[in-house]
N, C-alpha and C positions, 0 to 999 in steps of 0.2 A: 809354413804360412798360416795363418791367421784371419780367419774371416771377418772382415767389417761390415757396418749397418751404415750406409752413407748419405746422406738425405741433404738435398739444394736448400741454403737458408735463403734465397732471394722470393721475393714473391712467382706462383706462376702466370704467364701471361694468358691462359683460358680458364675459361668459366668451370672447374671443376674441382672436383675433391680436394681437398690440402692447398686448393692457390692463396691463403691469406693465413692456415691453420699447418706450422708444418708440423706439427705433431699429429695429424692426418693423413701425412706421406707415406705411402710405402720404403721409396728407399732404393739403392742400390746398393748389392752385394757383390763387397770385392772380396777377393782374396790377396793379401800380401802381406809382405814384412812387417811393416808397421804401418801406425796411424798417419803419419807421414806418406808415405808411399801411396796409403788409399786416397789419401788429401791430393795428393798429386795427380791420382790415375782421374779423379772428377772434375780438376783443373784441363784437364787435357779434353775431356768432354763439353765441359762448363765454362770456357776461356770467358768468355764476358761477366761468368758469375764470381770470379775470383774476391771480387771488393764482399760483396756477401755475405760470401764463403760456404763453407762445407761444415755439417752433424757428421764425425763420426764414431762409429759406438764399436768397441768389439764385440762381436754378438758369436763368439766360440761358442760358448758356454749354450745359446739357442742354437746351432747349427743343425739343420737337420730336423729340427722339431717344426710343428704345423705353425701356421702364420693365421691369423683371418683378420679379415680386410672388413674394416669398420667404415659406415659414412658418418659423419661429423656434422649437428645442427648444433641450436642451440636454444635455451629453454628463456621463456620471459624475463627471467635474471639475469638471463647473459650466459647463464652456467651450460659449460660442453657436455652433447649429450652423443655416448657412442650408441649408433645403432644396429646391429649386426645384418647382414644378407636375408636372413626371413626376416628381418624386419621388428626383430624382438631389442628392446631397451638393455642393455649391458647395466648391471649393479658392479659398482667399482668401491672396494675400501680408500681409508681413509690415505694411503699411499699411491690411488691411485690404480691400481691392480684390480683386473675385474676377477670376481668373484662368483658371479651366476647372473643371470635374463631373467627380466620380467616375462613375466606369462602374457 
């Protein structure tokens, strides 16, 4: 089996983290067969969000490894800014990928 990263493309209906940004989402982790099969195990949870649909990533290769949980604003440009749990600014290269906090 094979771990998936499964995340709701539909908007969320409450005022919170990732309901407009789904790259903010945490995610559900399935395990199964294939992408197919985690596409399906979300439909079963997610019946109304079928039309939407479903993110899913195989995230083997992170299994096991630490997660942290970003909040998502955004700066006078518009540009997304991750903020970590202390509350320190995330530095992300140019892929993306952060790289170390502002002090």
């Amino acid at each position: 089996m094979t771990e998936y990263r499964c995340t709701r493309n539909a908007s969320y209906t409450c005022d919170c983290y990732g309901r407009d940004d789904i790259t903010a989402r945490q995610g559900y982790y399935i395990h199964a067969e294939s992408e197919e099969e985690a596409w399906q195990q979300m439909a079963i949870r997610y019946p109304e969000e079928t039309t939407a649909g479903f993110t899913v990533q195989d995230w083997s290769e992170r299994s096991g490894k630490s997660i942290t949980i970003f909040k998502v604003e955004r700066d006078e440009a518009g540009n997304k800014i991750l903020i970590n749990k202390e509350g320190k600014k995330a530095i992300t290269n140019d892929e993306g990928d952060i790289v170390g906090y502002e002090d």
